[in-house]
VEXZAVEX-313362 format. One line per field, with one value per residue (C-alpha): residue in one letter; x, y, z; residue number from 1. Coordinates in steps of 0.02 Angstrom, whole numbers, padded with zeros to 5 digits. Layout:
tilum a ...
px X ...
py Y ...
pz Z ...
nuvo NUM ...
//
This chain:
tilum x x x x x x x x x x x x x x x x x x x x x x x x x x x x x x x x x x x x x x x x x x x x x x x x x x x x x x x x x x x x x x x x x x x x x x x x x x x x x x x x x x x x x x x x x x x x x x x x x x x x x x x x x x x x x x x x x x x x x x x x x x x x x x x x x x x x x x x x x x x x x x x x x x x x x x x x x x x x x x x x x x x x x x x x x x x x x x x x x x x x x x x x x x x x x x x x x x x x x x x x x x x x x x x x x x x x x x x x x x x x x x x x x x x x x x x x x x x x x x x x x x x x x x x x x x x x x x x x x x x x x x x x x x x x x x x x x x x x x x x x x x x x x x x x x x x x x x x x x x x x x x x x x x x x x x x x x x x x x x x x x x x x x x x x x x x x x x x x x x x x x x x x x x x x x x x x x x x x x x x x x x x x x x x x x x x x x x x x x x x x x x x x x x x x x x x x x x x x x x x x x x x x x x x x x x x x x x x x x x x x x x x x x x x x x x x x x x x x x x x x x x x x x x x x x x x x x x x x x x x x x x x x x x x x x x x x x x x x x x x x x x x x x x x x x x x x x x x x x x x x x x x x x x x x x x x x x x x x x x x x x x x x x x x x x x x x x x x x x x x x x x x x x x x x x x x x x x x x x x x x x x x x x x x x x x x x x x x x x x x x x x x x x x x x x x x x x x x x x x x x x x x x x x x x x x x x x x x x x x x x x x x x x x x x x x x x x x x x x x x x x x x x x x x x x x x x x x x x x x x x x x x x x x x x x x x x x x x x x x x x x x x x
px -00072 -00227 -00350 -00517 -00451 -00339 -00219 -00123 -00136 -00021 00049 00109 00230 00230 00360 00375 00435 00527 00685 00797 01000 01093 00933 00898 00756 00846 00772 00708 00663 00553 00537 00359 00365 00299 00450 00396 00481 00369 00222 00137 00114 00031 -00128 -00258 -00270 -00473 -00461 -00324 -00266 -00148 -00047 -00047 00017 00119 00162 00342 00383 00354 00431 00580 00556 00514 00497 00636 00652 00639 00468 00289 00254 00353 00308 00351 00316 00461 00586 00563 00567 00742 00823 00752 00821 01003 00990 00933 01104 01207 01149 01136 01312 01397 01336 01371 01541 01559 01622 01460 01444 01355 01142 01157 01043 01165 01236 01062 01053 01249 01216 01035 01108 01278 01193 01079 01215 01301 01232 01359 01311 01146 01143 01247 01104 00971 00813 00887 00832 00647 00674 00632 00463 00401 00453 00339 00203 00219 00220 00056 -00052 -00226 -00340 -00327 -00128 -00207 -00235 -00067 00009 -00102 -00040 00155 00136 00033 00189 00298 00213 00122 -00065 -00156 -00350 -00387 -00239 -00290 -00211 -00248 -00336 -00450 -00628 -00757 -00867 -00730 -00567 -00460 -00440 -00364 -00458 -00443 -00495 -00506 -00453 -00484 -00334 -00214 -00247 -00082 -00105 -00209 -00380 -00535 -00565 -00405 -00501 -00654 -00677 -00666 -00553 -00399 -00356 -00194 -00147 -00201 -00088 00042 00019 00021 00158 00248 00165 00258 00401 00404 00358 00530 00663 00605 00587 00415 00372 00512 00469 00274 00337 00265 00412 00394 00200 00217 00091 -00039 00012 00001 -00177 -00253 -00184 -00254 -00437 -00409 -00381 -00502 -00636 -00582 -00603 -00786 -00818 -00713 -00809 -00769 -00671 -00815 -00917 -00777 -00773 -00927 -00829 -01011 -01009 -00846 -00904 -00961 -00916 -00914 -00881 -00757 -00892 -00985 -00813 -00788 -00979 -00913 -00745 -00766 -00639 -00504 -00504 -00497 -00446 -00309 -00287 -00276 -00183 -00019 -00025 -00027 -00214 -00297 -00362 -00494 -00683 -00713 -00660 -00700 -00748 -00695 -00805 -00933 -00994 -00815 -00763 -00929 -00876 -00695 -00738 -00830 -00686 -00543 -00683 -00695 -00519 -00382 -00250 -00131 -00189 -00203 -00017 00028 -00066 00025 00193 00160 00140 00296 00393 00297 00349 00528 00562 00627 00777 00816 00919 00911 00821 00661 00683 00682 00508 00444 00487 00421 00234 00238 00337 00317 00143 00066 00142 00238 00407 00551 00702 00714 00775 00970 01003 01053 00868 00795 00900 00894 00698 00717 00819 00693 00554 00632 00704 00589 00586 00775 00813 00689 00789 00951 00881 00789 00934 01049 00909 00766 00777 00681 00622 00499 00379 00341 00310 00214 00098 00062 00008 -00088 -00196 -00231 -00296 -00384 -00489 -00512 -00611 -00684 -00762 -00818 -00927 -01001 -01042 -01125 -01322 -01339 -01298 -01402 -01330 -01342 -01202 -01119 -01078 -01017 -00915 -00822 -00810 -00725 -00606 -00553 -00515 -00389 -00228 -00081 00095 00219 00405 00432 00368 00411 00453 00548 00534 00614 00727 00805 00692 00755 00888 01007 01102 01226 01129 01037 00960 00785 00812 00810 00679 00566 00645 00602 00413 00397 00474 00326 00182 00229 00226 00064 -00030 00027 -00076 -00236 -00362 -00240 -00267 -00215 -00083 -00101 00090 00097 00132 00051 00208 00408 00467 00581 00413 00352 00187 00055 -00108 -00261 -00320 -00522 -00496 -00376 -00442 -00256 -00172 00008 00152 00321 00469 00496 00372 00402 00540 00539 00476 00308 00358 00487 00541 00615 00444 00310 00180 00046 00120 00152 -00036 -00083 00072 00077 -00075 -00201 -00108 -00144 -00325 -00346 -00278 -00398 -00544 -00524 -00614 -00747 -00758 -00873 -00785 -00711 -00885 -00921 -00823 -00849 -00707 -00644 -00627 -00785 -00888 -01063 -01182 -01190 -01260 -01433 -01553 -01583 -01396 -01341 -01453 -01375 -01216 -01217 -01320 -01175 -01027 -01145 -01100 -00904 -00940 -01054 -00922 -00771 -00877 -00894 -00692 -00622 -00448 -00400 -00486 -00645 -00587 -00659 -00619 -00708 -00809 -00869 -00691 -00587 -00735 -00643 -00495 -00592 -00678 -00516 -00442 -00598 -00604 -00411 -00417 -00563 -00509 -00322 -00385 -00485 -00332 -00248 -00377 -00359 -00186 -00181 -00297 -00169 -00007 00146 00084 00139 -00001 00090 00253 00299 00165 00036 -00093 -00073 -00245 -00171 -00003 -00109 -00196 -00015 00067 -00060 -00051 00144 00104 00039 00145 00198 00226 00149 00130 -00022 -00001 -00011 -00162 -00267 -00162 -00181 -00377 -00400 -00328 -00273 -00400 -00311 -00384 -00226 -00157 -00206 -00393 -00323 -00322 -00441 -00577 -00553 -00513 -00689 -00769 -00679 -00757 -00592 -00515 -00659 -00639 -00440 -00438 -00582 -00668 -00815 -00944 -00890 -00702 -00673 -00625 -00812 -00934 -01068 -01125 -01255 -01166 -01006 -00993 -00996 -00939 -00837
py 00207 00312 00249 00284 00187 00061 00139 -00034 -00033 -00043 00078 00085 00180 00197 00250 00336 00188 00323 00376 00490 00526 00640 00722 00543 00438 00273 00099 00023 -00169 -00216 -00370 -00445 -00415 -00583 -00707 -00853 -00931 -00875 -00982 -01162 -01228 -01404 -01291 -01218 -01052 -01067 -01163 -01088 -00951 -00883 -01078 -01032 -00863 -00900 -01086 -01051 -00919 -00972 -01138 -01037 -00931 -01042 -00973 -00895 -00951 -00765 -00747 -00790 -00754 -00714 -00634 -00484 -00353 -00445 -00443 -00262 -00257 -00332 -00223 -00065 -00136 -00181 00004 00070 -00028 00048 00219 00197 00107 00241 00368 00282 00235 00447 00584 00659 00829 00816 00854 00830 00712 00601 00590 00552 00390 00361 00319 00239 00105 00060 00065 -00067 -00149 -00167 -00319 -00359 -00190 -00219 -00422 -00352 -00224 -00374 -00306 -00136 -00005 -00050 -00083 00098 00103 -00085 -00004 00146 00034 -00105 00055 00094 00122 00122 00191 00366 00351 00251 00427 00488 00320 00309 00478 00456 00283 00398 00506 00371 00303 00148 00148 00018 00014 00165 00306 00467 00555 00695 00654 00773 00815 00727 00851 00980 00892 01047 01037 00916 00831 00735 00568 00419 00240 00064 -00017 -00129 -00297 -00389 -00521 -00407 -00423 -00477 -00637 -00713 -00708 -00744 -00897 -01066 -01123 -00999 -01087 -01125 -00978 -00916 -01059 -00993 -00814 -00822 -00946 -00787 -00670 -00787 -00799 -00576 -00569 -00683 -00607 -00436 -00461 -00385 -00540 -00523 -00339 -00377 -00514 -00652 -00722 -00908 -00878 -00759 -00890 -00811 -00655 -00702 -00782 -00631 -00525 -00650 -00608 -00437 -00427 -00549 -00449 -00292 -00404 -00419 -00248 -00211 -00128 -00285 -00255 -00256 -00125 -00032 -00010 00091 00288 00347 00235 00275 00467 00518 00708 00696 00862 00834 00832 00718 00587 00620 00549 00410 00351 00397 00287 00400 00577 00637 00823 00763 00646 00762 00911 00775 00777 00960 00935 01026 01174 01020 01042 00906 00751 00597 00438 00310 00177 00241 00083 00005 00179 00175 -00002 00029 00082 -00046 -00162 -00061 -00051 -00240 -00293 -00321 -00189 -00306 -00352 -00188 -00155 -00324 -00282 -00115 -00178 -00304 -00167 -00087 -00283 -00293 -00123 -00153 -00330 -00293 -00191 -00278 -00431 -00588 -00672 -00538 -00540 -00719 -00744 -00619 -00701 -00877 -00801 -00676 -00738 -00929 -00942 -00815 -00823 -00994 -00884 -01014 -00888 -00697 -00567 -00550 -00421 -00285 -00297 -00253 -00106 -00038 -00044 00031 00186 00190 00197 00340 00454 00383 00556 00602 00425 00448 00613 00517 00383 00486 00571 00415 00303 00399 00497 00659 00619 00469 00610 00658 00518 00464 00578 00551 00392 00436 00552 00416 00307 00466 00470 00296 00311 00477 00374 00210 00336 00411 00255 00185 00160 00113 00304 00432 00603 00698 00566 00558 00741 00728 00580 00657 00814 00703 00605 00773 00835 00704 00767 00651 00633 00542 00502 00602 00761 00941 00994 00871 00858 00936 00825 00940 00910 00730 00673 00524 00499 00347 00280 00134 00071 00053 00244 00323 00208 00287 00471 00454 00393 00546 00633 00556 00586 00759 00787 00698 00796 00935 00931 00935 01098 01149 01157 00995 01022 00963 00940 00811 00626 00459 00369 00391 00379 00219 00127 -00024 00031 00160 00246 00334 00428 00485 00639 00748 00664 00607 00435 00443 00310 00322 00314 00154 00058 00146 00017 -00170 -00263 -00157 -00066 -00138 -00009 -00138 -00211 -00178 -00058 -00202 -00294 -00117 -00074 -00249 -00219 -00049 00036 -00080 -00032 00164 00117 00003 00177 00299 00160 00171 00349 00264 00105 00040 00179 00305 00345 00412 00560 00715 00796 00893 00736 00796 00629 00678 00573 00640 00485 00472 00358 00257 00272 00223 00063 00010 00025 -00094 -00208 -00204 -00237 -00375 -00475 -00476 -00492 -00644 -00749 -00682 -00734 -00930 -00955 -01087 -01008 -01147 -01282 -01231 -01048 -00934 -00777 -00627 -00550 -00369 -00339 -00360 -00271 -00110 -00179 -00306 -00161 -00064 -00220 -00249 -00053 -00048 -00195 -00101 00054 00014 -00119 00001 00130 -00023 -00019 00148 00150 00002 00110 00226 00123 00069 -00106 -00250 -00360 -00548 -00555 -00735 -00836 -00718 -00585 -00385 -00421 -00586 -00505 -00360 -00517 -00611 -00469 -00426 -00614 -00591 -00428 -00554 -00712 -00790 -00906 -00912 -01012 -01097 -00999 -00838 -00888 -00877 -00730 -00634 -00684 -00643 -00443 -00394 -00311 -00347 -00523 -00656 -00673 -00824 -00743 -00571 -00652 -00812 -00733 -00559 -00587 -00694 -00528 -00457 -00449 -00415 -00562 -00676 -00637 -00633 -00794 -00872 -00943 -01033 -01109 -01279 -01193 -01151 -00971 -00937 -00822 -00795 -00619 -00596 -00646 -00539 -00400 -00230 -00068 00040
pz 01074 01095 01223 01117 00986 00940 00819 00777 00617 00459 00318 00139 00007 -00183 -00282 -00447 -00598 -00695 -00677 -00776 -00795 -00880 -00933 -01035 -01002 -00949 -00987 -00838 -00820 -00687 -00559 -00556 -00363 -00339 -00261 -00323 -00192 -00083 -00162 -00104 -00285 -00233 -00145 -00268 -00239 -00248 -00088 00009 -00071 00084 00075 -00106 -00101 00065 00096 00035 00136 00295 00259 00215 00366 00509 00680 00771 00977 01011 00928 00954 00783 00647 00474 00360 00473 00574 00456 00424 00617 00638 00520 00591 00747 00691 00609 00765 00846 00743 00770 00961 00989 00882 00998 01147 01108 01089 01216 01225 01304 01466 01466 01261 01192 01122 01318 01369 01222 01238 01425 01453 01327 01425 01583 01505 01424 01581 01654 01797 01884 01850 01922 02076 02125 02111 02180 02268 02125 02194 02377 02414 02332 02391 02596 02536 02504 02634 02782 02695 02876 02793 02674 02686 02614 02451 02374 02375 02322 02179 02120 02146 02059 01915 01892 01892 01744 01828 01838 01974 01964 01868 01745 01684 01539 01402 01254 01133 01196 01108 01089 01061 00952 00958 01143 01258 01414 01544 01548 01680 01626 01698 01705 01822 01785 01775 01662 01503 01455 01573 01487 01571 01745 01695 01570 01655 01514 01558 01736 01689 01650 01807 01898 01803 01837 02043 02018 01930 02070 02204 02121 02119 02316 02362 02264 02265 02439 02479 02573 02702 02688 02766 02873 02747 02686 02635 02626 02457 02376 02494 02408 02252 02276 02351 02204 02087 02172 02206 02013 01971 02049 01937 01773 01844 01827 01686 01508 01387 01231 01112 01228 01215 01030 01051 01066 01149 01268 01326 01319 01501 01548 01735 01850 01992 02145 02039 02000 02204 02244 02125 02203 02371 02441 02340 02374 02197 02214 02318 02172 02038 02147 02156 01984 01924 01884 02037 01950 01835 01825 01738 01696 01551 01643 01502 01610 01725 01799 01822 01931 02021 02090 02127 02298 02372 02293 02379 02562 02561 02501 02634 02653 02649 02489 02409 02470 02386 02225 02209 02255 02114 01983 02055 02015 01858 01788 01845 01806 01629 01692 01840 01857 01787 01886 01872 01680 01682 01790 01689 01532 01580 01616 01484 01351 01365 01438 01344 01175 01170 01163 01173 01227 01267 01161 01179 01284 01165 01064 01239 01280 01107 01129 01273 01239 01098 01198 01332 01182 01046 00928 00998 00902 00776 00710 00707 00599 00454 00440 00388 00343 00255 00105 00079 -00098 -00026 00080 -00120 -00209 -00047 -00065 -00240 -00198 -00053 -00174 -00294 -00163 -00104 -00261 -00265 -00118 -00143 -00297 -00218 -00084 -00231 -00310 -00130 -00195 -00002 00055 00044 -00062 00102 00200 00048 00040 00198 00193 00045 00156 00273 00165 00081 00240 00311 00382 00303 00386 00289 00358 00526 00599 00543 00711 00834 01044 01158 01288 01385 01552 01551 01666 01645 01792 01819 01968 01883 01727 01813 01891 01729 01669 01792 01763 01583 01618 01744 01594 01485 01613 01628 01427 01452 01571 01497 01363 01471 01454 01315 01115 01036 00936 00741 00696 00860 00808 00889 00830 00813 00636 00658 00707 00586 00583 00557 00605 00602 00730 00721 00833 00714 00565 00507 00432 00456 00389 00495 00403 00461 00362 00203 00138 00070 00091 00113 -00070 -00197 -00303 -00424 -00442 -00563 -00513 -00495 -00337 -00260 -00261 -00184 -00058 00007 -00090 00012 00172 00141 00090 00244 00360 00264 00259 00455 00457 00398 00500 00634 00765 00638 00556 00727 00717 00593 00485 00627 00737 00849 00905 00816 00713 00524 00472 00440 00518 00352 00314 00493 00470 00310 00382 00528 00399 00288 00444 00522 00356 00414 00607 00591 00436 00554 00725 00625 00627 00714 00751 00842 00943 01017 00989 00897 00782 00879 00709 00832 00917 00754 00655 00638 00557 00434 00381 00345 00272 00141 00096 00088 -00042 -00144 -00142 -00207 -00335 -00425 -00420 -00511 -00623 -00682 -00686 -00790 -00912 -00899 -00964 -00892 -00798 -00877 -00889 -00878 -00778 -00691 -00752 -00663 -00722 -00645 -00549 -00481 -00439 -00345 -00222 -00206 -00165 -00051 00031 00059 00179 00295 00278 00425 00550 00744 00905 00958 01131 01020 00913 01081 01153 00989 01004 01150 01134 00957 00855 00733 00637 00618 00452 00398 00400 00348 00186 00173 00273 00184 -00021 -00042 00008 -00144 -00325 -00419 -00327 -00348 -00552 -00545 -00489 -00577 -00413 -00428 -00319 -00225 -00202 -00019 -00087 -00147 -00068 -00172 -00210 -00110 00028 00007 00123 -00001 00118 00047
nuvo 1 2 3 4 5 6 7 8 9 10 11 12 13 14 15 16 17 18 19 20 21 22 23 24 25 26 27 28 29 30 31 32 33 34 35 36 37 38 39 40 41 42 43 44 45 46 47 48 49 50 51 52 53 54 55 56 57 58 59 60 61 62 63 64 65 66 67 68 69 70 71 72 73 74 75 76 77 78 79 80 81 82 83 84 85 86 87 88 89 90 91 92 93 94 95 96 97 98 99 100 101 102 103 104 105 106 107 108 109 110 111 112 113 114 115 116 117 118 119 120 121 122 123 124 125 126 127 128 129 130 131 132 133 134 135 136 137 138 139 140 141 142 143 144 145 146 147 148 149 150 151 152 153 154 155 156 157 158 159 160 161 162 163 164 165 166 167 168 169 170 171 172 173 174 175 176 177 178 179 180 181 182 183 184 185 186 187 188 189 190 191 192 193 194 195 196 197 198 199 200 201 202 203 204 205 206 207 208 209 210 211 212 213 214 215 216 217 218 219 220 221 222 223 224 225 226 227 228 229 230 231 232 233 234 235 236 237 238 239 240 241 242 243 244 245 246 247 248 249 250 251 252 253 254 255 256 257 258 259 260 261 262 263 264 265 266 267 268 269 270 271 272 273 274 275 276 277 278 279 280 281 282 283 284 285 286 287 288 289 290 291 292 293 294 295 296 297 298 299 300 301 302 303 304 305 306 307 308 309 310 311 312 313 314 315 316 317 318 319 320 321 322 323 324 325 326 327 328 329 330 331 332 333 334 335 336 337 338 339 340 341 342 343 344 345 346 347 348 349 350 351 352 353 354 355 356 357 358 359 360 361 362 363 364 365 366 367 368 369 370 371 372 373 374 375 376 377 378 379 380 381 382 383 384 385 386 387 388 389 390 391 392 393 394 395 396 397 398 399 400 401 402 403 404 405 406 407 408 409 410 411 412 413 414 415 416 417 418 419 420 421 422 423 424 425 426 427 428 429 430 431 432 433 434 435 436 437 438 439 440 441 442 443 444 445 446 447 448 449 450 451 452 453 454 455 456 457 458 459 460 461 462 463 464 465 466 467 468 469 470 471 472 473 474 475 476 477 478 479 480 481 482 483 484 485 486 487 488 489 490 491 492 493 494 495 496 497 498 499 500 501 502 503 504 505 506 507 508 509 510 511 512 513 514 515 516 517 518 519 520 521 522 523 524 525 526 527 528 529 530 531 532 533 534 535 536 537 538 539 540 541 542 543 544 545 546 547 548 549 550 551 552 553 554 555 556 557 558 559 560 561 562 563 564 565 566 567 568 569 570 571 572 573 574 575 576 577 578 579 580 581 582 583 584 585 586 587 588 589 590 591 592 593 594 595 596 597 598 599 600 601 602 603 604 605 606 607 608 609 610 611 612 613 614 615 616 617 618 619 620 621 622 623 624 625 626 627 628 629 630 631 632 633 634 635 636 637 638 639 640 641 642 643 644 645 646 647 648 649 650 651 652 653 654 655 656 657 658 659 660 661 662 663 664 665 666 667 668 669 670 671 672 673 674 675 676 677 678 679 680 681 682 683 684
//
């Protein structure tokens, strides 16, 4: 995930509908891609066109115990995973020459599947770190913790890492995070309304101190709840200080070059050469502060907090970190917060799911080769890009047909758009795992070995050229990106497969399916953040005043009908943090509708299959991408730190906005579909 912006978003594939055999065309009779099982037929579809579109489906599909919310990006999700099992477990159960990356996978996963070692250590893979920090004598030794816990993958109060220069894309930085707070975002210690979750959080916290033992270890044992509590403040008065979420969508505010002396006059309770020296960083000028005011009040936090408490806050990001691959009982505690408070989870994941994440996570691309080679065929990077071009011009038209820009934005917006990187499948060149060790100590031990592993890749990048062929995500993930720095969309392998793109189906459902989903990632260069950055990814305003102006005008329209959701009760949809992906959403629809529309011009699309129109099939198909079903916990969870609008309003809240669906569907005024024209929100 890249810290400037959110990459979580979603991806598409299109397939050629000819095939040939023999050197003989070969009939070919295609599906209407709409399962019209999937459909609510007692709803109109002008007043609640996702019960329409996805009222079957989730009745078919209810809610698993394991999930918080479950939809199609789910089901893609679980087969990836049981492919991912099979490929894993088949190494594992090998003789695998020792240092080889199938060793490396073939072990991590037994020692994880190997739970009666693993309950018979109990707490002892951490005891060594929680003595560190509980002989902690004062502040002076904060420094030096900070920066082994940095290696080690953990970052309390602040993490640095190596990210493009904004005013320079082709090289790598360093910048300086907030981070640290244990339970997420800022609004889970601030609003009055979150209290119990705050119970329930040092009633987790207490829970940590006794059977990891820190309490005994600081001669507080049976008074961990005093622990917990002073974490909770300690934590509570970071959140104060934090940059909200909706500040930080703004990439200039987050932009603050800062020289070393000058960071050192700013955190003067850390010694920050001393800082960056532990971590290979010593020979730094300069640094990005991500959030100058936040970093300028870390110190007089840390000069007025109890040691004690400080030592207790750190060991709890030590317990946090850990609890996953510990024993039961710290996956369990950790569970009941996370997964039950938070989300409304009713059981864990069985066992295997975890680990199989997990060796995922440590040896993500040393997986990821494993699995295009059995899973994804070479043939889709082609017709992939075919598609990706159509959608291309699409756009490239819509900008030229914007009477709100000026010719002198337009030109460069098409410079822009022409000059997006794509990545399709996996990379060209893969990563190198030799450096990381997989010993047969303990599960958690090579956890940590393979963040240090991680960190080092990291900071390695820093005051060197970003590299171009580099990729933000393995190609067994379900998802996709675009990242504003390298100017590039890229669709993992993972995603390009049903039920994102049915290659039995006619081409109509595939452009509402996966051709919105590669319009939504290209629309993102040009969102609320992306229009921020030129074509080579450099932060720089080539908007012009009038232009700029017209623009906000024109996003204002989706932040203020998103901001008037009720979500659920007395919550609200938050229209400026999800901006960037309603905008992506709404140009993604656009753009890939009027591809339709040529190719239907063209030949080839059907126009009545199932009962339904192609236009209509485009908007259903569409619908289905976000069917599903979620917890009430996860509605406000989701809220409260996805950026990402829930799915329900990915498609009521969105398709109004929409001409073609608006005449597809013949919706008129008085149906809860209808937005008038003038109040429609026209972008891209």
């Amino acid at each position: 995930m890249k810290k400037v912006i959110v990459p979580l978003m979603i991806c598409a594939i299109f397939c050629l509908i000819s095939s040939c055999k023999s050197k003989q065309k070969e009939e070919v009779t295609f599906t209407s891609g709409i399962d019209l099982a999937n459909l609510d037929t007692t709803v109109s579809p002008n007043d609640d066109f996702y019960q329409f579109a996805c009222g079957g489906w989730m009745k078919n599909n209810p809610l698993k115990p394991e999930y918080s919310r479950y939809g199609s990006f789910d089901v893609l999700g679980e087969n990836n995973q049981l492919q991912l099992k099979e490929i894993i477990t088949e190494t594992a159960a090998q003789q695998n020459e020792k240092g080889s990356v199938a060793q490396k996978i073939g072990d991590l996963y037994n020692m994880g599947m190997d739970s009666v070692t693993i309950e018979k250590q109990g707490a002892e893979p951490i005891q060594a770190e929680l003595k560190t920090i509980a002989d902690m004598k004062d502040l002076k030794e904060l420094t030096a913790m900070l920066a082994d816990m940095s290696l080690n993958g953990l970052n309390p109060f602040l993490g640095i890492f190596g990210e493009a220069d904004p005013d320079n894309s082709s090289m790598n930085i360093a910048w300086l995070w907030q981070s640290g707070l244990g339970i997420g975002d800022r609004d889970y210690y601030l609003k009055e309304d979150e209290q119990n979750t705050r119970d329930k959080y040092v009633e987790m916290l207490t829970e940590m101190f006794k059977i990891s033992g820190y309490g005994k270890l600081v001669n507080m044992e049976g008074r961990e709840n005093e622990l917990a509590n002073a974490v909770l403040k300690l934590e509570t008065a970071m959140a104060e200080k934090f940059m909200d979420k909706n500040t930080m969508r703004d990439p200039f505010k987050t932009h603050n070059i800062r020289t070393i002396d000058q960071l050192q006059n700013m955190l003067p309770a850390i010694n920050v050469k001393e800082y960056l020296e532990a971590q290979g960083l010593g020979s730094l000028e300069s640094v990005n502060v991500g959030q100058v005011d936040y970093v300028s009040a870390l110190s007089q936090i840390l000069r007025t907090t109890d040691l004690n408490t400080i030592k207790a806050y750190l060991a709890w990001q030590v317990i946090n970190a850990a609890a996953p691959f510990l024993s039961s009982d710290f996956v369990d505690a950790s569970f009941n917060f996370y997964g039950k408070v938070l989300s409304g989870k009713e059981e864990n994941k069985p066992r295997w799911k975890r680990v199989v994440s997990t060796v995922d996570g440590c040896l993500g691309e040393a997986v990821g080769e494993l699995y295009v080679e059995k899973y994804f065929p070479a043939a889709a990077k082609e017709r992939m890009l075919k598609l990706v071009d159509n959608l291309k011009v699409a756009l490239g038209e819509r900008i030229q047909d914007a009477k709100w820009m000026s010719d002198s934005t337009k030109m460069r917006a098409q410079e822009k758009l022409d000059a997006i990187i794509v990545k399709i499948g996996y990379p060209d060149k893969w990563r190198d795992y030799s450096k990381l060790e997989i010993k047969d100590d303990s599960y958690y031990a090579n956890v940590v070995r393979a963040r240090r592993f991680e960190n080092e890749y990291q900071m390695s990048k820093i005051g060197k050229p970003v590299d171009p062929t580099e990729w933000q995500m393995t190609p067994q993930t379900v998802n996709a990106y675009y990242n504003p720095t390298t100017n590039e969309i890229c669709f993992p392998a993972g995603i390009l497969q049903p039920p994102f793109f049915d290659m039995n189906a006619d081409d109509a459902a595939n452009y509402g399916a996966i051709g919105v989903v590669i319009g939504h990632e290209m629309t993102h260069g040009f969102d609320d953040q992306g229009r921020n950055y030129d074509k080579m990814g450099n932060l720089a305003n080539w908007w012009t005043e009038e232009d700029g102006v017209n623009f906000t005008q024109r996003a204002q329209v989706l932040v203020d009908y998103f901001n008037k959701i009720e979500v659920a009760p007395g919550l609200f949809a938050n229209g400026q943090f999800t901006l960037g992906e309603n905008i992506a959403d709404n140009g993604g629809l656009n753009i890939s509708f009027q591809a339709l529309q040529k190719a239907k011009a063209e030949g080839g699309i059907q126009e009545m299959m199932d009962g339904f129109t192609a236009d209509q099939r485009f908007f259903l198909a569409y619908a289905n991408v976000w069917a599903n079903n979620i917890r009430d916990e996860e509605i406000v969870h989701r809220t409260m730190e996805d950026p990402h609008s829930l799915g329900r309003y990915r498609v009521n809240a969105t398709l109004p906005h929409i001409d073609g669906f608006i005449e597809a569907f013949n919706i008129k005024p008085g149906d809860k579909m209808y937005v008038a024209p003038e109040e429609r929100a026209h972008i891209w």
